[in-house]
N, C-alpha and C positions, 0 to 999 in steps of 0.2 A: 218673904213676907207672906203668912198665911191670912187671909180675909175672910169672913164670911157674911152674905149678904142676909136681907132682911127675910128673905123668902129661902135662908134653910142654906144655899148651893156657897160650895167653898172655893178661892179661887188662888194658888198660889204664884206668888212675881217672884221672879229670879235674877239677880243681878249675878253674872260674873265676868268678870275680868280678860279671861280664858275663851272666852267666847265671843270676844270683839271683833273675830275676825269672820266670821262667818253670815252667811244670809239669814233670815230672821228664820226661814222655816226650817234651817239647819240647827242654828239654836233650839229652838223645842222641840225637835227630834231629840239633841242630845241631851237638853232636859230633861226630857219624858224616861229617858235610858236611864239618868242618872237615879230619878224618883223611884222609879221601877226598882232598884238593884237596893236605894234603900229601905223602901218602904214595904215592896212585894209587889207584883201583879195586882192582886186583889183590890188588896184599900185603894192603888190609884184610883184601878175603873171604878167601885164605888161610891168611894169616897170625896172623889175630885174631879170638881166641874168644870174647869177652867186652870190653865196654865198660859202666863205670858213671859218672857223675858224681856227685861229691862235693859237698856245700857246706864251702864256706871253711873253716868251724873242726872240718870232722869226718871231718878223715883224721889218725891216727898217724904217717904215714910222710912220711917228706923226699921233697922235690917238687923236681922240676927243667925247665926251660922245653921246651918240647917241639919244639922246633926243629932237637932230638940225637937227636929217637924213632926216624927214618928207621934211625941210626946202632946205633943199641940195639939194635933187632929185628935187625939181620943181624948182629949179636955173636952176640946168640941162636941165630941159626938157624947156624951156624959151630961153638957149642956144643952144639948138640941131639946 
């Protein structure tokens, strides 16, 4: 889930599956690896203010594969 707030800063939750096993700071470690290898070094750090990971059943909001996030963030910043 990509979000961004009122004041500009964008914040992406990550729900996987895959990662249920792990401590919370090892999850977004392995997050942060995965964003990286998709997205680039760059856009993360500029782009992105915040990453949490979620477990499975405890996000509210509709999820969608993240293979479009690349796509999403330059919506965003088009709209900013």
């Amino acid at each position: 889930m990509l979000l961004k707030y009122k004041d500009g800063k964008k914040e992406i939750l990550i729900k996987a599956d895959t990662l249920s096993d792990f401590e919370k700071g090892k999850k977004i470690e392995l997050a942060e690896i995965v964003l990286t290898n998709l997205l680039g070094e760059e856009k993360v750090m500029n782009e992105l203010d915040y990453l949490d990971v979620l477990e499975i059943d405890e996000s509210p909001y509709n999820t969608q594969g993240i293979k479009d996030l690349d796509k999403h963030l330059d919506h965003l910043k088009k709209d900013a």
